[in-house]
C-alpha positions in Angstrom: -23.2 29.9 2.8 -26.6 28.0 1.8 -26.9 25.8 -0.5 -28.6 27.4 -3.4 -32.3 25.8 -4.4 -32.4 23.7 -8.1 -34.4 25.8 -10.3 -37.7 23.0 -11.4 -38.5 23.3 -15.0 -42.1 22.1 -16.5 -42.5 21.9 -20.3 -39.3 23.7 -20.8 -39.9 26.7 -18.2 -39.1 27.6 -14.7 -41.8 26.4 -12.5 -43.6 29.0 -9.9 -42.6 28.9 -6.8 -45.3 28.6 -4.4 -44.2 30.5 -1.5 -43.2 33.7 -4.1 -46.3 35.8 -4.4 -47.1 39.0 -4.9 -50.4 41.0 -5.4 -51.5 44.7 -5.2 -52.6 47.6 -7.6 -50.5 48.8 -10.9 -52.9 51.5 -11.4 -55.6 53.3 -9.3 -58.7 55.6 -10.7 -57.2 58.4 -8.8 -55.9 61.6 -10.0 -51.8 61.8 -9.7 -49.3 64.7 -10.0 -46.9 64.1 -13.1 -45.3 67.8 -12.7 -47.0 70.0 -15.4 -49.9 68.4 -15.1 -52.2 65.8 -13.4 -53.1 62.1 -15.0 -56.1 60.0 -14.0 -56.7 56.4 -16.1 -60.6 55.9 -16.9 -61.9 52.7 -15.1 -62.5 51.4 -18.4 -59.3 52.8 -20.5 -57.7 48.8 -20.6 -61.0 47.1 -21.1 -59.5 45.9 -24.2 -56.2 44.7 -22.9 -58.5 43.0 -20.3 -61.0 41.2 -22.7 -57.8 40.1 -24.8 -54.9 40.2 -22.8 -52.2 39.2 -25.0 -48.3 38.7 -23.4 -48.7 41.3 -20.3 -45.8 41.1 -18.3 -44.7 41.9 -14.8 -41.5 43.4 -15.1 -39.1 44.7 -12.0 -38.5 48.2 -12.3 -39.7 48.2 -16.2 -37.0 45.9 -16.9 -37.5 43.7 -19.5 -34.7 41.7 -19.1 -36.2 40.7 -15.8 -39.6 39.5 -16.3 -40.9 38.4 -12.7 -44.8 36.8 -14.2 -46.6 36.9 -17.6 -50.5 36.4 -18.5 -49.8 33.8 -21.2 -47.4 31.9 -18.4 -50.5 31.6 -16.0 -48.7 32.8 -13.2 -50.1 36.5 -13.5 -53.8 37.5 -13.1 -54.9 40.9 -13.8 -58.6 42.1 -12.6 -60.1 45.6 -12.5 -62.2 46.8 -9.5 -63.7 50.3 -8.1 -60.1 50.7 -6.9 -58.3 50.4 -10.5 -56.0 47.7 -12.3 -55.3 44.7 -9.7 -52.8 41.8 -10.2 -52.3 38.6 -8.2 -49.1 36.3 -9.4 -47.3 33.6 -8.4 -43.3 34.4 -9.5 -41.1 31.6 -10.5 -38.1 30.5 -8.5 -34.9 33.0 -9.9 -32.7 35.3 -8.3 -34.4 38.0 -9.4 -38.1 37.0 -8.3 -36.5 35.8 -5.1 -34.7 39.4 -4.9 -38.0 41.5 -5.8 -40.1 39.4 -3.5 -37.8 40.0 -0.2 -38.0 43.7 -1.1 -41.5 43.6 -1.5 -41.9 41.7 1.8 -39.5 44.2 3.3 -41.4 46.9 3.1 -38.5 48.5 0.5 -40.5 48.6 -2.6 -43.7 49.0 -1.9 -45.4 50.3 -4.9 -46.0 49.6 -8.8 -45.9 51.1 -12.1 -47.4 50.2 -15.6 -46.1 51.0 -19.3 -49.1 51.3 -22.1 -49.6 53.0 -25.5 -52.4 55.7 -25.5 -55.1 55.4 -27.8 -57.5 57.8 -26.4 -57.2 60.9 -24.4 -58.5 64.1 -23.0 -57.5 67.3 -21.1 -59.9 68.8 -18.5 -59.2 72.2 -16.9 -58.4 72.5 -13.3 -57.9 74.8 -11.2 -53.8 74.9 -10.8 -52.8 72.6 -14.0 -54.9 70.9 -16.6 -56.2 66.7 -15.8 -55.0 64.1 -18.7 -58.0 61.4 -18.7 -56.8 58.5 -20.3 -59.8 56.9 -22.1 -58.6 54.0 -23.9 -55.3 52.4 -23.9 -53.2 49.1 -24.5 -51.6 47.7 -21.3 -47.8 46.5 -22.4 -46.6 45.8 -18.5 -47.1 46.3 -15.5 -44.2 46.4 -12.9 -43.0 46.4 -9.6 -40.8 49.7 -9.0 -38.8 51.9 -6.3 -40.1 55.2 -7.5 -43.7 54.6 -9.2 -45.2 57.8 -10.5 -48.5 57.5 -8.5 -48.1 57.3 -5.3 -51.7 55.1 -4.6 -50.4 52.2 -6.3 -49.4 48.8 -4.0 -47.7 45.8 -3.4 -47.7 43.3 -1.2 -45.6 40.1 -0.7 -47.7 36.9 -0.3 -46.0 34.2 1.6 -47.8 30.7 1.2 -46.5 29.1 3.9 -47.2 31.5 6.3 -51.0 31.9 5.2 -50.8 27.6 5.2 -49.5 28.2 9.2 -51.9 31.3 10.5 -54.6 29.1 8.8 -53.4 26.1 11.0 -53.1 28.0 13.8 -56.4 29.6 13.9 -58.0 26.0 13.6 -56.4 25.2 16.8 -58.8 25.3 19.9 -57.9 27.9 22.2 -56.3 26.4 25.2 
């Protein structure tokens, strides 16, 4: 059996571990079947939550007794593009992030989820079943999950170690 790690505290909290990262998209801009109906997010529904972030969480599987990375720790960052709500963080050494990280790196969870409050919304009529458009909302979490409810969404396990060897490697002359 191996020896388990020491967990490394600074200022009174479990230190990231470097080598457990994780990055991908909680939400895309895309449309999404949620049964009844479709949803799509607005590109600029959490620019709020963006310019003021408060305590956003990463969460596994909207858990939140297992918080994986928070905004106010400084080991999540959360960035909007043309493909919707990125994140980028660094988890701390725990069983869980440890756990959630080899199933991420797996391939066995492979996709995200977020929770948020609505504060704005419309209905557009399609074809088959009517569009939600959220407008404007606050972003509580964002989390890594088995069964997200759009499909698009990613994530991907970062291993710095590995980048720190391919990096070396490619430095290398050819022989």
């Amino acid at each position: 059996m191996p020896t388990p790690k020491p967990e490394t505290r600074a200022l009174g909290t479990l230190a990231p571990a470097a080598d457990l990262k994780v990055r991908g998209y909680a939400v895309t801009w895309d449309s999404y079947d949620m049964g009844r109906e479709l949803e799509r997010v607005d590109p600029n529904a959490f620019a709020r939550s963006m310019e003021e972030p408060g305590d956003i969480a990463l969460l596994w599987n909207h858990d939140t007794g297992k918080p994986l990375a928070r905004v106010r720790a400084g080991n999540l960052r959360l960035f909007t593009d043309a493909t919707g709500l990125g994140f980028e963080a660094t988890l701390p050494d725990t069983a869980t992030a440890r756990e959630a990280h080899a199933l991420v790196e797996s391939g066995v969870v492979s996709q995200c989820s977020f929770g948020f409050m609505v504060r704005a919304e419309k209905y557009e009529k399609g074809v088959d079943k009517p569009t939600r458009v959220i407008l404007d909302a606050d972003l509580l979490e964002i989390s890594l999950v088995t069964f997200p409810a759009n499909s698009a969404t990613s994530v991907e396990a970062r291993d710095a170690r590995a980048e720190t060897v391919r990096r070396t490697i490619r430095l290398l002359p050819p022989c």
